[in-house]
C-alpha atoms as a printed R data frame, in Angstrom:
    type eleno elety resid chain resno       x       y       z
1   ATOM     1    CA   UNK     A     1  81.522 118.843 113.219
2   ATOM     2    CA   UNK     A     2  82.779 118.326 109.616
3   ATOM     3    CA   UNK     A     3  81.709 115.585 107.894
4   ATOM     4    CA   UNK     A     4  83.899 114.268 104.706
5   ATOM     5    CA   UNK     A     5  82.286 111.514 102.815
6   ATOM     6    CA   UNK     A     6  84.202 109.233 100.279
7   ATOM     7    CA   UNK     A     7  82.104 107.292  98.071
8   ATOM     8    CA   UNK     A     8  84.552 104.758  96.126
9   ATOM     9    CA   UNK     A     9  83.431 101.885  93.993
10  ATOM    10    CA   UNK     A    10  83.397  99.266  96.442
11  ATOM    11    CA   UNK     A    11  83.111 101.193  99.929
12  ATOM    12    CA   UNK     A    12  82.294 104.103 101.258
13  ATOM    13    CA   UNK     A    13  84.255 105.873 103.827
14  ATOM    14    CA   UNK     A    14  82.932 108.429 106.312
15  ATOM    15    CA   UNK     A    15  84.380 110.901 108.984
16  ATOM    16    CA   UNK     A    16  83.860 113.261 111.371
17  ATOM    17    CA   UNK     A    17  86.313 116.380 112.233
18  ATOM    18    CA   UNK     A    18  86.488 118.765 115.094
19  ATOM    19    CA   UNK     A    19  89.590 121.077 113.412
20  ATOM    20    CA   UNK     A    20  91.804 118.382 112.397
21  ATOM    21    CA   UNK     A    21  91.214 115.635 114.290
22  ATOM    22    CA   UNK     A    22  89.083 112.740 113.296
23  ATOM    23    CA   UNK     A    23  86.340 111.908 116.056
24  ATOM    24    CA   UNK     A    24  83.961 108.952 114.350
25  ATOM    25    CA   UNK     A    25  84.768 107.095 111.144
26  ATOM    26    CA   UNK     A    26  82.773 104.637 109.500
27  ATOM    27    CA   UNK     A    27  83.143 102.326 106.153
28  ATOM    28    CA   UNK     A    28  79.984 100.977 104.487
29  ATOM    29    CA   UNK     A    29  79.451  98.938 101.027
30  ATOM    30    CA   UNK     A    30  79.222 101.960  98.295
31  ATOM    31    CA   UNK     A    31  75.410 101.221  96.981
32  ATOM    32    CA   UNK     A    32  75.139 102.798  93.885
33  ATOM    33    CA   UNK     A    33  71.217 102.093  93.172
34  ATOM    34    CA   UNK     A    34  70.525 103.397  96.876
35  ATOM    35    CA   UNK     A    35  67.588 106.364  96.512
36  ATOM    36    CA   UNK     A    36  68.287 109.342  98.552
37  ATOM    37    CA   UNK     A    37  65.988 108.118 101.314
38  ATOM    38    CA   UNK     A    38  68.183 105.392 101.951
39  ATOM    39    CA   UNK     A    39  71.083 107.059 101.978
40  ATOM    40    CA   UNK     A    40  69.772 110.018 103.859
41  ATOM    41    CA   UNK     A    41  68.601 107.028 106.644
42  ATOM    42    CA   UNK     A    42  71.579 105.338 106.578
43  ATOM    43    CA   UNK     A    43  73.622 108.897 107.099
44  ATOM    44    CA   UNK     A    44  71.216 109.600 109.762
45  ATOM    45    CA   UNK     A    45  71.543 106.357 111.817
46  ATOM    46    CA   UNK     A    46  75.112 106.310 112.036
47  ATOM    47    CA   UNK     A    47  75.512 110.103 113.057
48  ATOM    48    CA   UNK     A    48  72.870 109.680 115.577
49  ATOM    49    CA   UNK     A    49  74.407 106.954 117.206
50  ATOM    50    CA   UNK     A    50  77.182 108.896 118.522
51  ATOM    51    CA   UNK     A    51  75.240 112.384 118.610
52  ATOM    52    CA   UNK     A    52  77.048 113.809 115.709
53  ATOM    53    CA   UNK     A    53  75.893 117.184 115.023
54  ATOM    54    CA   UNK     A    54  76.753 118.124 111.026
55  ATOM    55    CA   UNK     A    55  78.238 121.894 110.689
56  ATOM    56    CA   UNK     A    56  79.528 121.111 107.507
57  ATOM    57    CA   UNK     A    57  79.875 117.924 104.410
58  ATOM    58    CA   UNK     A    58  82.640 117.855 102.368
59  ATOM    59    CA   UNK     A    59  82.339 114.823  99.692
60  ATOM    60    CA   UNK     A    60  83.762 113.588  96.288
61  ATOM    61    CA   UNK     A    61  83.259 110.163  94.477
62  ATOM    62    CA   UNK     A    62  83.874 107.897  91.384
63  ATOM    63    CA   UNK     A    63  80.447 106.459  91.076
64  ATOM    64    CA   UNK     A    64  78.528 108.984  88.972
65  ATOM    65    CA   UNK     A    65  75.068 107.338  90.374
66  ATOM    66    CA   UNK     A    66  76.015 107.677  93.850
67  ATOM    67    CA   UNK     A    67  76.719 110.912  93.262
68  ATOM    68    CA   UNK     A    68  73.931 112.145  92.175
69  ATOM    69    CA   UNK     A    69  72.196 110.675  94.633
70  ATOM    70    CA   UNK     A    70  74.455 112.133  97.532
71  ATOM    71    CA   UNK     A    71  73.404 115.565  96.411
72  ATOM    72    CA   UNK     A    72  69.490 114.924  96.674
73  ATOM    73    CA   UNK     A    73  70.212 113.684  99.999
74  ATOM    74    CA   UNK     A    74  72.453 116.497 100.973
75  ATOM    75    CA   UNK     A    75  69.631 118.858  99.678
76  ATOM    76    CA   UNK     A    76  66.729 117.448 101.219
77  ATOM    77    CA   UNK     A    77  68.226 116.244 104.969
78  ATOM    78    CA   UNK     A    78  71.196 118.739 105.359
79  ATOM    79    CA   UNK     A    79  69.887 121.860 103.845
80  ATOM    80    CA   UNK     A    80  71.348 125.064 104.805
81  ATOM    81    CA   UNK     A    81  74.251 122.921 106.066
82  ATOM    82    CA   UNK     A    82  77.792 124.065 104.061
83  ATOM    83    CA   UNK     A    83  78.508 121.925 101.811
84  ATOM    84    CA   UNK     A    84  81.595 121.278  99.220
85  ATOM    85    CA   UNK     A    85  81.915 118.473  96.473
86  ATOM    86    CA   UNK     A    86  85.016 118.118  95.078
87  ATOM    87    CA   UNK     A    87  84.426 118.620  91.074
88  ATOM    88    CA   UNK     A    88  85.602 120.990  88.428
89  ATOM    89    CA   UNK     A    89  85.267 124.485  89.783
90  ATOM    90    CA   UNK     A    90  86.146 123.628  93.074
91  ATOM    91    CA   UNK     A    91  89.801 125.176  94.859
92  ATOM    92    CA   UNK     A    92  91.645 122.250  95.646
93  ATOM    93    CA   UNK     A    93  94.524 124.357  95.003
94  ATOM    94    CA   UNK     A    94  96.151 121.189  93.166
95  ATOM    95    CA   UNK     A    95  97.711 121.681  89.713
96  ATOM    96    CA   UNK     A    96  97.386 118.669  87.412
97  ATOM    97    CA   UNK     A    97 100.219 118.667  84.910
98  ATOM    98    CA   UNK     A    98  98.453 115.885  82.631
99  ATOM    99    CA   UNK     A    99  96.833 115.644  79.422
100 ATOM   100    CA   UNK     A   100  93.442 115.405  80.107
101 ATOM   101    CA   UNK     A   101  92.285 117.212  83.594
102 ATOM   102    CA   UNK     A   102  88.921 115.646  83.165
103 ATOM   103    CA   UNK     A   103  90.307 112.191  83.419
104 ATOM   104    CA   UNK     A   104  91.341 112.342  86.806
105 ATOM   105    CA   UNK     A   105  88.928 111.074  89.627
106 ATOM   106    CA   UNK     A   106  88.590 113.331  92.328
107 ATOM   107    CA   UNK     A   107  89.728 110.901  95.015
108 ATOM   108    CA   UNK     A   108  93.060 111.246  93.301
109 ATOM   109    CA   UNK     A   109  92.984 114.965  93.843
110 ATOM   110    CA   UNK     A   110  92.091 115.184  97.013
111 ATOM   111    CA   UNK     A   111  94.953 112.543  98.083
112 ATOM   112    CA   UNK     A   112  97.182 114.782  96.096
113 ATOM   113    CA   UNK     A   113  96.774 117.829  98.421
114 ATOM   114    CA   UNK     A   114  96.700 115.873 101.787
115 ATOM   115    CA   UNK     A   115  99.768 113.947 100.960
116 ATOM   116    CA   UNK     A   116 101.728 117.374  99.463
117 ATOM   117    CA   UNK     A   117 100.027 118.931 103.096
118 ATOM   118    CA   UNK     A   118 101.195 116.161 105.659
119 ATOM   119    CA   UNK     A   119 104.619 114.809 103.961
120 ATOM   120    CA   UNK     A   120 105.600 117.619 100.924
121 ATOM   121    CA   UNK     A   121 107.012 116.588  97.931
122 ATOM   122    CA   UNK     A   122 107.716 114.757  95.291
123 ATOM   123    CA   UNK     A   123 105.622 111.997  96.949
124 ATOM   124    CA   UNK     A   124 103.970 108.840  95.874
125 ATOM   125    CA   UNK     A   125 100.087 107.747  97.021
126 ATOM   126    CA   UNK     A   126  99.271 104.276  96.697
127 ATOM   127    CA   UNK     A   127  95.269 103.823  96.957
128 ATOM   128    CA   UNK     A   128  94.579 100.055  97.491
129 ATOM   129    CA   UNK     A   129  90.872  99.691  96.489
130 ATOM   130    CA   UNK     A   130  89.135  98.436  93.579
131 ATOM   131    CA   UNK     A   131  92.016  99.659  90.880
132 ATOM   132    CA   UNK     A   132  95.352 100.134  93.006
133 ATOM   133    CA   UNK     A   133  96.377 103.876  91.851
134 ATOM   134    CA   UNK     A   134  99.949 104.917  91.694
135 ATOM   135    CA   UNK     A   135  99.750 108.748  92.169
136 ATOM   136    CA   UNK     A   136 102.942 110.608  91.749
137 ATOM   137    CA   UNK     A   137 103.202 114.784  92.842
138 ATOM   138    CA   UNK     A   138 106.062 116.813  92.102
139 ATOM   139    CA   UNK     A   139 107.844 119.143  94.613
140 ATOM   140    CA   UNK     A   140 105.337 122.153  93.897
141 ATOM   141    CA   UNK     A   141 102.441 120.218  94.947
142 ATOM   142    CA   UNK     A   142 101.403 119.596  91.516
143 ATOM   143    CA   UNK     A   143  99.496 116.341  90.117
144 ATOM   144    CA   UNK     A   144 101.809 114.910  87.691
145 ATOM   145    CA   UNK     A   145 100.190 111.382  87.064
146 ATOM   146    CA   UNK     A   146 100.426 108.091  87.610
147 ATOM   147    CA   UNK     A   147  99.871 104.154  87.559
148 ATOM   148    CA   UNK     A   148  96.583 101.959  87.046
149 ATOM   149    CA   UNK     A   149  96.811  98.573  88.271
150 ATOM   150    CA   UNK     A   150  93.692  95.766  88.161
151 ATOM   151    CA   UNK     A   151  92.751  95.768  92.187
152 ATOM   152    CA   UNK     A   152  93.777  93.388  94.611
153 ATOM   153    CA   UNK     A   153  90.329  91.730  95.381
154 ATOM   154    CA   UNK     A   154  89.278  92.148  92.079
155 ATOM   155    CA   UNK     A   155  92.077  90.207  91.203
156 ATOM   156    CA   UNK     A   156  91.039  87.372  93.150
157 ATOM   157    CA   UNK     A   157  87.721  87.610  92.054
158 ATOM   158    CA   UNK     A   158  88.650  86.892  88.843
159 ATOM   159    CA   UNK     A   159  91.086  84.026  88.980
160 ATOM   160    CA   UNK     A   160  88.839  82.040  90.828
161 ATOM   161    CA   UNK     A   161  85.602  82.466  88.226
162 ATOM   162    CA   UNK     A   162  87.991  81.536  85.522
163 ATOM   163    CA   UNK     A   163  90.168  78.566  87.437
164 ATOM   164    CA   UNK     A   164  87.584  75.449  87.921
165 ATOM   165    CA   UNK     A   165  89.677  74.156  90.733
166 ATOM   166    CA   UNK     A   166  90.610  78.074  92.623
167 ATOM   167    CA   UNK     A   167  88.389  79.351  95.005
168 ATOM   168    CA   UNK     A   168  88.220  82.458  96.386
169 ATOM   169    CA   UNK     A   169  90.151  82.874  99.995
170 ATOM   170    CA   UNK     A   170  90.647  85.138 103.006
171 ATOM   171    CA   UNK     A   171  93.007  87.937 102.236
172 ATOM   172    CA   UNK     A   172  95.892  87.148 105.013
173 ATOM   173    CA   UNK     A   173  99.242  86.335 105.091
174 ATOM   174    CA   UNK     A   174 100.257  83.198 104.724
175 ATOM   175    CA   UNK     A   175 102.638  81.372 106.845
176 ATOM   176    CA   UNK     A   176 105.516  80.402 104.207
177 ATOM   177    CA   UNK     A   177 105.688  81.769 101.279
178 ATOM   178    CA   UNK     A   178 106.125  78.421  99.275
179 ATOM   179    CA   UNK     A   179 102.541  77.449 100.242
180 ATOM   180    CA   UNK     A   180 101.858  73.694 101.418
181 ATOM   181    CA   UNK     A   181  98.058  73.731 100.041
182 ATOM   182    CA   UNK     A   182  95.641  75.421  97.482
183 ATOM   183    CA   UNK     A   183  95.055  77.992 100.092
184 ATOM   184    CA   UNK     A   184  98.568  79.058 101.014
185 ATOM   185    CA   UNK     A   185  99.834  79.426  97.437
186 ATOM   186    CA   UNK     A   186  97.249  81.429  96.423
187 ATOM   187    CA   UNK     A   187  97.347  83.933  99.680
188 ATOM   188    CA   UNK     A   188 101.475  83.833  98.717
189 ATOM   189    CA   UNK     A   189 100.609  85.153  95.562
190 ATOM   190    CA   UNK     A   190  98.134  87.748  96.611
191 ATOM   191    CA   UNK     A   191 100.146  88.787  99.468
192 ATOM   192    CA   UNK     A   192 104.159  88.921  97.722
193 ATOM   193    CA   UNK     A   193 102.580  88.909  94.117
194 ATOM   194    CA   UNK     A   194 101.072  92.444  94.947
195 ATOM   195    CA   UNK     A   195 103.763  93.870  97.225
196 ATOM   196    CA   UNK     A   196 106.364  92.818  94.554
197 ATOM   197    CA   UNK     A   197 104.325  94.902  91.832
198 ATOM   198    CA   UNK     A   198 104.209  97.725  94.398
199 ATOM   199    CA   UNK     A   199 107.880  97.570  95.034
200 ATOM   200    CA   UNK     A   200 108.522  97.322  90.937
201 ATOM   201    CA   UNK     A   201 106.124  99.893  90.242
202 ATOM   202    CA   UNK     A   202 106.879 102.504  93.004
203 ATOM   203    CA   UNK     A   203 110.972 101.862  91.986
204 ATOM   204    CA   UNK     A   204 110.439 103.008  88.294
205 ATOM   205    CA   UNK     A   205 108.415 105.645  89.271
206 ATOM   206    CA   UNK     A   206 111.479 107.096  91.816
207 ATOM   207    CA   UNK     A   207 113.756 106.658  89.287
208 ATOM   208    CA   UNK     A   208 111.847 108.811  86.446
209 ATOM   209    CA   UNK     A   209 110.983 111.590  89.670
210 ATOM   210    CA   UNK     A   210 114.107 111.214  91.537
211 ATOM   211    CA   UNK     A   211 114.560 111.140  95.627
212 ATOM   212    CA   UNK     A   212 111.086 111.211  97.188
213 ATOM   213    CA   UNK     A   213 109.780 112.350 100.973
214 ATOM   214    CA   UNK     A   214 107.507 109.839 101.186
215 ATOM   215    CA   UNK     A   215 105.511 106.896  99.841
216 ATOM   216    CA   UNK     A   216 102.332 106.871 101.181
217 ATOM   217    CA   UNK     A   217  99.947 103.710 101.491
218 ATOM   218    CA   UNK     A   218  96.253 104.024 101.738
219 ATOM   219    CA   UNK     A   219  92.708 102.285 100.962
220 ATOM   220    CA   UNK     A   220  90.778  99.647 102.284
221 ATOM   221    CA   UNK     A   221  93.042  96.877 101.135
222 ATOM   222    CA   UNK     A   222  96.392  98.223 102.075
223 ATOM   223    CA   UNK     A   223  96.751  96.318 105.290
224 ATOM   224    CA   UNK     A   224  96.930  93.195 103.389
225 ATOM   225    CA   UNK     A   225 100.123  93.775 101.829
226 ATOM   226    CA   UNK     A   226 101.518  96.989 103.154
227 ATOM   227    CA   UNK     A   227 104.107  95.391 105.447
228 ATOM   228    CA   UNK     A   228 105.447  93.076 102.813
229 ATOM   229    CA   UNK     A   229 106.423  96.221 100.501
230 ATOM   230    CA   UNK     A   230 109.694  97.698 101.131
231 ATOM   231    CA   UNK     A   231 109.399 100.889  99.367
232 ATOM   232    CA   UNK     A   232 106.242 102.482 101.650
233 ATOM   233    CA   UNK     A   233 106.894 104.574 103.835
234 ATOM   234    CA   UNK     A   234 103.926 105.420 105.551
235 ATOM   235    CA   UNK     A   235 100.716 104.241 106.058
236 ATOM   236    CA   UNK     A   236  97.565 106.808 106.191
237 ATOM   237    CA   UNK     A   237  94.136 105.091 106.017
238 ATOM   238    CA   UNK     A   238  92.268 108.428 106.008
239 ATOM   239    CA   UNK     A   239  94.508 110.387 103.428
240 ATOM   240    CA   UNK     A   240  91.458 111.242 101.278
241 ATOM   241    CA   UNK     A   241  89.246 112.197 103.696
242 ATOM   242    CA   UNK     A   242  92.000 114.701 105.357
243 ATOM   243    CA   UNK     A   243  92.127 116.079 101.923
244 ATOM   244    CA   UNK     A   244  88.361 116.748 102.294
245 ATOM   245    CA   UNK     A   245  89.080 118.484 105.134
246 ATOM   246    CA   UNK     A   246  91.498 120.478 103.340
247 ATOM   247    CA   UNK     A   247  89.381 121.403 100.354
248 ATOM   248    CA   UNK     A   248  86.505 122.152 102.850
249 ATOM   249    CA   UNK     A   249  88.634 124.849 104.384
250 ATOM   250    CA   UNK     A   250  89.478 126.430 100.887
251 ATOM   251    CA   UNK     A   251  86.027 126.885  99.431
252 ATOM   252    CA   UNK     A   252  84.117 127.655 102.880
């Protein structure tokens, strides 16, 4: 089995493949000071408890740290296994029409390619994680940019260490939208705040790249306010990891 590996800031995400389905997925807190040993244990107790056997790894990440230490583990527990890590040099295949190449995490790539793959183009990706990224591709397949946004829990995080009298609170929606107590107005505000900056931002962003195919949701936090935004389309938890899959298939 393939396994694709996507180490984010907050979580990472895990899958096995068998062609192109997904057998086994897991999502674990991204540890950043973990040594290889821990992460090699870790690996190795979730895989064994479903009797994954490893044929290949493909992998990319935005933690620098946990990168490094993802390839010492790789080398020293999966040697001789194939292995791909999405970085400069490696055929994704994906053009990016920006300023800077180098700027551009690699998770933003790779959902790039699976979303041109599964829905063509132009197409929008919204990753809801720690930043919520506004990726927009062109017809051709082709990176063209996109939208940073402060993160939805992150968000939260910070109005309640700077409000004395907010509190941090479970990520649901509420049941009115004019809430009735501390707790409801601030889920209201999460929940439409966020979908209404979705909606805003994904409606500028059609208008400068015209008529789009799809607008794809994705990342840990999307189920919070993915229903309450009018402008997504679909909803594809995995996008980045299919794009693993994808990039997997190009370089081995």
């Amino acid at each position: 089995m393939l396994l694709c590996i996507d180490i984010g800031n907050t979580n990472t995400v895990l899958a096995t493949f068998e062609g192109e389905k997904i057998i086994h997925s897991w999502r674990v807190k991204t540890e950043a000071r973990n040594t290889a040993d821990e992460l090699g244990l870790l690996f190795r107790g979730l895989l064994s408890g479903d009797n994954v056997q490893i044929t290949g790894v493909a992998a990319c990440s935005t933690v620098p740290a946990a990168l490094r230490t993802l390839r010492t583990m790789l080398a020293r527990y999966y040697a001789g296994v194939p292995t791909v890590i999405v970085e400069p040099g490696v055929k994704t295949g994906v053009q990016l029409a920006i300023d800077n190449p180098k700027e551009v995490g690699s998770d933003r790539v790779v959902n790039t390619l699976a979303a041109f793959h599964l829905y063509g183009g132009p197409a929008i990706v919204v990753d809801f994680g720690t930043s919520t990224n506004f990726d927009a591709i062109s017809d051709r397949g082709e990176f063209l940019g996109g939208v940073l946004a402060p993160g939805i829990e992150i968000s939260v995080e910070a109005l309640a260490a700077r409000a004395a009298q907010l509190r941090k609170v479970e990520l649901v929606k509420p049941p009115r939208v004019i809430g009735k107590n501390t707790v409801e107005c601030l889920q209201s505000g999460v929940v439409y705040g966020f979908a209404g900056q979705v909606d805003g931002v994904v409606t500028r962003m059609i208008a400068e790249l015209g008529p789009v195919t799809a607008v794809i949701a994705t990342g840990g936090l999307a189920p919070v306010v993915v229903a309450e935004c009018s402008t997504i389309t679909h909803h594809e938890p995995m996008i980045t990891l299919v794009g693993l899959r994808l990039v997997f298939e190009r370089n081995v």
